[in-house]
C-alpha positions as CSV (number, residue, x, y, z in Angstrom):
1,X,131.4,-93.8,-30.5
2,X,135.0,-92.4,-31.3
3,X,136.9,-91.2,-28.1
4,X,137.5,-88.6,-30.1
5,X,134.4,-88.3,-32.2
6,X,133.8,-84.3,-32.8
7,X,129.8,-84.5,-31.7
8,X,131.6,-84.5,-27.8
9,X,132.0,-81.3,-28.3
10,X,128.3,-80.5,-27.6
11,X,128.9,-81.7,-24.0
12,X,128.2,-79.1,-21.4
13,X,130.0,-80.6,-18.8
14,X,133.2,-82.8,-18.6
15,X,135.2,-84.5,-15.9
16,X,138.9,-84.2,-16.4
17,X,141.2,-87.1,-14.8
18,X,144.0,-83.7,-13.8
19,X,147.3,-84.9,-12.5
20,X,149.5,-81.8,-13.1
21,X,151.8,-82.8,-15.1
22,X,151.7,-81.0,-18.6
23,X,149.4,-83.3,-20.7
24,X,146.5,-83.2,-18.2
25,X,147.5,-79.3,-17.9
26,X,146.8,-79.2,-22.1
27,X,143.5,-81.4,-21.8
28,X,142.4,-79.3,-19.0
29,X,142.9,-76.2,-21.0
30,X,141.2,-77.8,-24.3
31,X,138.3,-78.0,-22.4
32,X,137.8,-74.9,-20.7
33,X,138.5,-73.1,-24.2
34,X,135.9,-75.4,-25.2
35,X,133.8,-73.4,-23.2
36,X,132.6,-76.9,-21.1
37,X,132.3,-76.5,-17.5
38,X,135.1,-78.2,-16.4
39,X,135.7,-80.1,-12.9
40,X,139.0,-81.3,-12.4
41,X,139.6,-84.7,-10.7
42,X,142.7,-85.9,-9.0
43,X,144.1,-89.1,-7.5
44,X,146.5,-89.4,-4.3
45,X,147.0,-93.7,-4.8
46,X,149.8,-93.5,-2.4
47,X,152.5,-92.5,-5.7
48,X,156.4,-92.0,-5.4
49,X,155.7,-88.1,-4.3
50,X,152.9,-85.3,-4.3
51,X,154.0,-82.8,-6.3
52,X,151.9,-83.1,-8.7
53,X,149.3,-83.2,-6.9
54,X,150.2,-80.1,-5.4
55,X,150.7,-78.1,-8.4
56,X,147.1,-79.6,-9.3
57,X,145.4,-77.6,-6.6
58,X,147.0,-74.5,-7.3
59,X,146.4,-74.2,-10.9
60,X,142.6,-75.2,-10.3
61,X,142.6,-72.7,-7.5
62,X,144.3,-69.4,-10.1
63,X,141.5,-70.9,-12.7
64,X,138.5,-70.8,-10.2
65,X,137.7,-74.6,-11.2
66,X,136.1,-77.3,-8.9
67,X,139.0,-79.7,-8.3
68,X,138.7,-83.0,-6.3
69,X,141.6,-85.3,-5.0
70,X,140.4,-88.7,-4.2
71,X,142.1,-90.1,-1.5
72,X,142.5,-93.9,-2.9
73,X,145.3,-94.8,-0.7
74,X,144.0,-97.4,0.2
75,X,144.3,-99.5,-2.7
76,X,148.2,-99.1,-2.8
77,X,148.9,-102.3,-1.7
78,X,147.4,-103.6,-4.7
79,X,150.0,-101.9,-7.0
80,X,152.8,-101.3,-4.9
81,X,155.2,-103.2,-7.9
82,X,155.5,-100.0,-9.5
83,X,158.8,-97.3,-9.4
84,X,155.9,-94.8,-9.5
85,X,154.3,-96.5,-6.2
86,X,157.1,-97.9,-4.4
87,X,160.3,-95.8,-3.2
88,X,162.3,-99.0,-2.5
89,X,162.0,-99.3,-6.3
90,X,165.0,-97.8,-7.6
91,X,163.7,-95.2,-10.6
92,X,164.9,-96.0,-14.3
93,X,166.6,-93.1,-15.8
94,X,167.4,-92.8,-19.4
95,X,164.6,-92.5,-22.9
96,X,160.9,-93.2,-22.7
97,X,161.1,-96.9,-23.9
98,X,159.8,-100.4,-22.6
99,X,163.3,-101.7,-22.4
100,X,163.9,-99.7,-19.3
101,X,160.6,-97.8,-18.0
102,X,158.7,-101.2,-17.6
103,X,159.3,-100.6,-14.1
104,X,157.1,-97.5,-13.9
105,X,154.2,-99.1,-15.6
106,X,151.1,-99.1,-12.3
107,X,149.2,-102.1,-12.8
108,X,145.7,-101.3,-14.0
109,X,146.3,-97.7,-13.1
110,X,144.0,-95.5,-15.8
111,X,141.5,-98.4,-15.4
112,X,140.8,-97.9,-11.9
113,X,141.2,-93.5,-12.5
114,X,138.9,-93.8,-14.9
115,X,135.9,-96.4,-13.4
116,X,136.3,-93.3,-10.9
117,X,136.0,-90.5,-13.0
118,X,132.8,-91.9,-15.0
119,X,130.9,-92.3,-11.5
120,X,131.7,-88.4,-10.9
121,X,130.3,-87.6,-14.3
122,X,127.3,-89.8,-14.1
123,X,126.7,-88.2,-10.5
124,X,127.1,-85.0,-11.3
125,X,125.4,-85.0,-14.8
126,X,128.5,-84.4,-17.1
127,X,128.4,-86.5,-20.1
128,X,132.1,-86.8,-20.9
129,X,135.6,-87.7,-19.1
130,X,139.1,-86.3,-20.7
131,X,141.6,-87.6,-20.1
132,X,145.5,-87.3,-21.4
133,X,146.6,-90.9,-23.5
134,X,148.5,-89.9,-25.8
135,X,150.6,-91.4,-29.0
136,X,154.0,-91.4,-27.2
137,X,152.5,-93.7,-24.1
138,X,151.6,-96.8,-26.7
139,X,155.3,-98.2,-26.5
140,X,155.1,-98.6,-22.7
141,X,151.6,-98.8,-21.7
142,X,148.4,-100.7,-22.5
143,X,145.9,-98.3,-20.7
144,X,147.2,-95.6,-23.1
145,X,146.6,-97.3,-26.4
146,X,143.5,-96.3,-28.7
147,X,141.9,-100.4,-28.0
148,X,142.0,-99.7,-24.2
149,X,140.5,-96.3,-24.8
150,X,137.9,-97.3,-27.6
151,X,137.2,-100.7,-24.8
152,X,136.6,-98.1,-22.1
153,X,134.4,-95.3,-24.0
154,X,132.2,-98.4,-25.2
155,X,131.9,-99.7,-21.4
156,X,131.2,-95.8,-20.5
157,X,128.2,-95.9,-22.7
158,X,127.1,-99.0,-21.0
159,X,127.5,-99.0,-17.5
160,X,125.3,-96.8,-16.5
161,X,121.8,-95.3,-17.4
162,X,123.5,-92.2,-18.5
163,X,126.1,-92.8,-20.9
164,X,129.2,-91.1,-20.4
165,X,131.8,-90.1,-23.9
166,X,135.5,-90.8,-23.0
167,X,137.5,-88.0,-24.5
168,X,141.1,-88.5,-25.1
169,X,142.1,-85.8,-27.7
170,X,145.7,-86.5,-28.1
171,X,145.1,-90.6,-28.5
172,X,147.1,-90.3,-32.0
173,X,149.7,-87.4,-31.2
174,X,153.1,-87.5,-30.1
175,X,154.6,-85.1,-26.7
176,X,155.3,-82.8,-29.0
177,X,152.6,-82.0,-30.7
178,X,150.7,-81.6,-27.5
179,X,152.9,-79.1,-26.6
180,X,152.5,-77.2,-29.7
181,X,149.1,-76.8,-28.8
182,X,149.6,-76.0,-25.2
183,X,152.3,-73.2,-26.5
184,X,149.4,-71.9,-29.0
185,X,147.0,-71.4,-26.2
186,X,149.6,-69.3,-24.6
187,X,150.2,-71.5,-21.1
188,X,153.0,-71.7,-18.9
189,X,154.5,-74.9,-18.6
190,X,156.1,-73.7,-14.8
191,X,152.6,-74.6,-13.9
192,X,153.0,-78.4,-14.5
193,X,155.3,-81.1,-13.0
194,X,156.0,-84.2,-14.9
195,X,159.1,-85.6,-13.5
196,X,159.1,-89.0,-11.5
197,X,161.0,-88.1,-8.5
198,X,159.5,-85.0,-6.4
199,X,162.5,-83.6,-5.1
200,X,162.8,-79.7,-5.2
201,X,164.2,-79.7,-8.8
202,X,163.2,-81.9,-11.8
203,X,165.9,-84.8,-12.0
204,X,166.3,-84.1,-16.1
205,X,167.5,-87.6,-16.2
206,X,164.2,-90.0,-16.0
207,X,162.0,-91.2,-19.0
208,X,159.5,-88.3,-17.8
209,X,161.6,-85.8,-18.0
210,X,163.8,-86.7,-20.9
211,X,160.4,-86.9,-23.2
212,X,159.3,-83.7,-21.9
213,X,162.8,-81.7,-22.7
214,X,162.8,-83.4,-26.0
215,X,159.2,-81.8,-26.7
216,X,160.6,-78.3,-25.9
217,X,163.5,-79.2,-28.3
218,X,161.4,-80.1,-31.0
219,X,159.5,-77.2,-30.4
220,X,162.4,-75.1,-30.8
221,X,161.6,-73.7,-27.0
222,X,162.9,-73.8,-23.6
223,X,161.7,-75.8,-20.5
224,X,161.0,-72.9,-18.2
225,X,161.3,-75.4,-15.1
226,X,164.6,-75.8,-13.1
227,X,166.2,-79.1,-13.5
228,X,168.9,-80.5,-11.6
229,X,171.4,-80.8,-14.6
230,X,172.4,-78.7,-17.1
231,X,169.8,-79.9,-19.6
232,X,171.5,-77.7,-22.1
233,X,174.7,-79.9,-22.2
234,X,173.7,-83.1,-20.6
235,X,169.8,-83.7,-20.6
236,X,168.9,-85.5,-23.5
């Protein structure tokens, strides 16, 4: 089955792997307008900072959503060789390529988040998991690409007595085009976080944040986060 096939759409239920930053925001979104009952699923794995996290809970709480963080912290010593996972790690700065954001890559990352997120929907009789892979993520990492994601919806089918669909509905697009839909739906950006540092201001400087302002660009829109730069002048 496609991870995107279009007879998904008859699930009632879905599991969405909800990190807060602005693609999982989208996905979240697609799926409530797809009239699905929708329970969001985080993951604290001991990463760089929480804010995400945070902003997590209080967009599930203003939607009225069930929304579960899953204390995994105890698996960070297994991928503790990551900028994401490890602040001794200095961060990469600069655009979202492999030359220098290989550092951020968490080894086996959406494996593990999703082996999770298929036991919630088997236990609690959804039949699909979203999650937000998208085009832009190829480059840089393997758990992102449509042969990870076609691997994982076949082993989702399998593993259990109740197969489960893995939904990734922006497998083929780029940043930019998510956005475009997120702006057609109407939602507010503020309510995600997406940079890799969680200081009190976006850095406007790291692969996260640089993809993200060049999405607003190309959608002829403004960030409506606070960054720590003038983005205008120096952010991309």
């Amino acid at each position: 089955m496609s991870p995107t096939a279009s007879s998904d759409a008859n699930a009632s239920a879905t599991v969405v792997i909800y990190s807060g930053g602005m693609d999982s925001f989208t996905v979240l979104h697609r799926a409530i307008r797809e009239g699905l009952t929708v329970h969001a699923l985080s993951f604290d794995y001991g990463q760089r900072h929480r804010r995400e996290l945070d902003t997590a809970r209080q967009v599930c709480g203003s939607l009225c959503i069930p929304h579960q963080v899953v204390d995994i912290r105890a698996i960070h010593g297994l991928i503790d060789n990551s900028a994401l996972t490890n602040s001794a790690i200095d961060m990469p700065t600069g655009d979202y390529d492999a030359n220098n954001l290989s550092a951020t890559v968490v080894p086996n990352r959406n494996m593990i988040l999703l082996s999770l997120a298929i036991a919630k929907a088997v236990n609690i009789g959804a039949e699909r998991v979203d999650y937000g892979a998208h085009g832009g993520d190829h480059i840089l990492y393997p758990d992102c690409r449509p042969e990870f994601v076609d691997a994982m919806n076949h082993v989702a089918g399998i593993a259990n007595f109740e197969p489960v669909a893995l939904h990734a509905p922006y497998l083929h697009a780029r940043k930019e085009d998510i956005l475009r839909d997120g702006l057609a739906m109407g939602l507010d950006y503020r309510q995600t976080w997406t940079c890799y540092e969680g200081r009190e201001l976006a850095c406007g400087q790291c692969g996260s944040c640089r993809e993200r302002l060049a999405a607003f660009a190309a959608n002829q829109s403004v960030d409506p986060l606070d960054y720590a730069i003038d983005t205008a002048q120096g952010g991309l």
